[in-house]
C-alpha positions in Angstrom: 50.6 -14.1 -45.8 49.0 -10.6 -44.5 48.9 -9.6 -40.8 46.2 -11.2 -38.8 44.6 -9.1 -35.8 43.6 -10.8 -32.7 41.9 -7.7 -31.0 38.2 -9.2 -31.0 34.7 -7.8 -31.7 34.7 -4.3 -30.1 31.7 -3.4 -27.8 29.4 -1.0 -29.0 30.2 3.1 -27.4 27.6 3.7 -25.4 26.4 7.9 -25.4 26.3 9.8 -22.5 22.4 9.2 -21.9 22.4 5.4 -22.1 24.7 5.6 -19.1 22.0 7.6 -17.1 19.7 5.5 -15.2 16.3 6.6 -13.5 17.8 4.9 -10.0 20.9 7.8 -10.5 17.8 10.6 -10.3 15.1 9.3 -8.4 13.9 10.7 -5.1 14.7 8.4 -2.2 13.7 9.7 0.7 9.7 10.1 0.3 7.3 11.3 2.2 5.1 8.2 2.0 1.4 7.7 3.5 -0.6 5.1 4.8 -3.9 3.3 4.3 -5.6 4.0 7.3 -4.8 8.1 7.5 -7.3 10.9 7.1 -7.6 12.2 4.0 -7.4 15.6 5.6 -3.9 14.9 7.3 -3.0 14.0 3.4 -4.1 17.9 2.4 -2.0 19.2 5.5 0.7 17.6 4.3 0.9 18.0 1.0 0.1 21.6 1.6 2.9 21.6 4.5 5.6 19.9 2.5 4.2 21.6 -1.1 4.4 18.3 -2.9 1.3 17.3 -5.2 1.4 13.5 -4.0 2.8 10.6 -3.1 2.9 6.7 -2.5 1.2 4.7 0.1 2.4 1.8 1.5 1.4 -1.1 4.0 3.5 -1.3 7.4 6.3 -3.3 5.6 6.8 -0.8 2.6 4.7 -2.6 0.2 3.5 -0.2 -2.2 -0.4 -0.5 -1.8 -1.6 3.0 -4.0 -0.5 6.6 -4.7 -2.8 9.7 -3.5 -2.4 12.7 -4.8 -4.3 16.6 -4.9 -6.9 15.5 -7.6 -7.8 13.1 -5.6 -7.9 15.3 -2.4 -9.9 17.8 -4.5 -12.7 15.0 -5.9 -13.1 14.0 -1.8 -13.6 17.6 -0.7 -16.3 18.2 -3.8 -17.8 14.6 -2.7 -18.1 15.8 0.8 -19.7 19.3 0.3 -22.4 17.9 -2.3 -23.4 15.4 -0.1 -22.6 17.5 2.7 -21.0 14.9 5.0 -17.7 15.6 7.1 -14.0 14.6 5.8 -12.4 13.9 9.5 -13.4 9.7 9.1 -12.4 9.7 5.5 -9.3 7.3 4.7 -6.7 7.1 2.3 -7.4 3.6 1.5 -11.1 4.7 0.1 -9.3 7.6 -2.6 -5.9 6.2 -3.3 -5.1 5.1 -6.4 -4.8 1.2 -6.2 -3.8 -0.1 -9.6 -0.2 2.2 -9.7 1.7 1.8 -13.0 5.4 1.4 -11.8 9.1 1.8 -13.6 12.2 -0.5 -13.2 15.5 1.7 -11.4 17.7 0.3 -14.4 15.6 1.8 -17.2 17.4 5.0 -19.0 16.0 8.1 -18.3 15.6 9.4 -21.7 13.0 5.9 -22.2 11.1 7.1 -18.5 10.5 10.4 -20.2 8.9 8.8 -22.6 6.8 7.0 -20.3 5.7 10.3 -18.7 4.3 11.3 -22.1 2.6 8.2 -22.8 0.7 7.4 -19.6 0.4 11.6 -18.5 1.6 10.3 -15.2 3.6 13.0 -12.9 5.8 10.3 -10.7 6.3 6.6 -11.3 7.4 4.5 -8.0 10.7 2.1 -8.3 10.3 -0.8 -6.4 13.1 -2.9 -5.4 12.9 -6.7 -4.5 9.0 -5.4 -4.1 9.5 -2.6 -1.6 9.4 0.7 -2.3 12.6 2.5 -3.2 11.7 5.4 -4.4 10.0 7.7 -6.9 11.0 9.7 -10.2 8.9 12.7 -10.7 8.9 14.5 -14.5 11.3 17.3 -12.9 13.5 14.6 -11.6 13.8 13.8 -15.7 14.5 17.7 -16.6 17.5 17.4 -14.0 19.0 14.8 -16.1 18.6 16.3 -19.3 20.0 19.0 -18.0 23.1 17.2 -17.1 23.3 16.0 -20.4 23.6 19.8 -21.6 22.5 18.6 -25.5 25.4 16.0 -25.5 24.2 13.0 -28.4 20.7 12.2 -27.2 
């Protein structure tokens, strides 16, 4: 009769990367804007705080669009061809409405994938459909770089 082991099925080892999630790296405190603002108060801002966009959300943190420069820049080109003032213009009008968004859990080796597939430069997380933050392509480069080459 030989010598029976009782240890069980052992679990997979996970690598270093599977272990890093986008919530460990994502920016939580945002600058955020809302519908209603001035698309020029946007400019001054993102000018002010040197950051090339961000989310915009509703008065309870519902995630209603992202604005960014590009669509700063395509406002101010609109308004000097047709030569009408940007003071009255509103977020709401330019924001991006339809906003592509990643899950918190997901590795981030998998969300940099994501940034090449969709040319996207931040993704929002929601969380129980509130806002909880936002992962931007450098925020992805900062965990690699944690990673320093270990087994990707």
């Amino acid at each position: 009769m030989g010598i029976k082991s009782f240890t069980g099925k052992r679990a997979k080892p996970q690598s270093a990367s599977e272990k890093i999630k986008v919530s460990d790296y994502m920016t939580r405190n945002l600058i955020t804007f809302k519908p209603e603002q001035s698309i020029i108060e946007v400019m001054e801002i993102l000018v002010k705080k040197r950051i090339s966009g961000g989310p915009v959300v509703n008065d309870i943190n519902e995630l209603v669009g992202i604005i960014s420069e590009g669509d700063c820049l395509k406002e101010l080109s609109d308004a000097r061809y047709h030569n009408h003032p940007m003071e009255d213009v509103k977020v709401e009008l330019h924001m991006i409405k339809n906003v592509e968004t990643i899950d918190g859990e997901m590795n981030v080796l998998d969300a940099a994938n994501k940034f090449l597939e969709s040319k996207h430069r931040r993704f929002p997380i929601l969380e129980n459909g509130k806002l909880a933050g936002q992962i931007s392509q450098s925020d992805i480069l900062r965990a690699a770089l944690k990673l320093k080459g270990q087994t990707w």
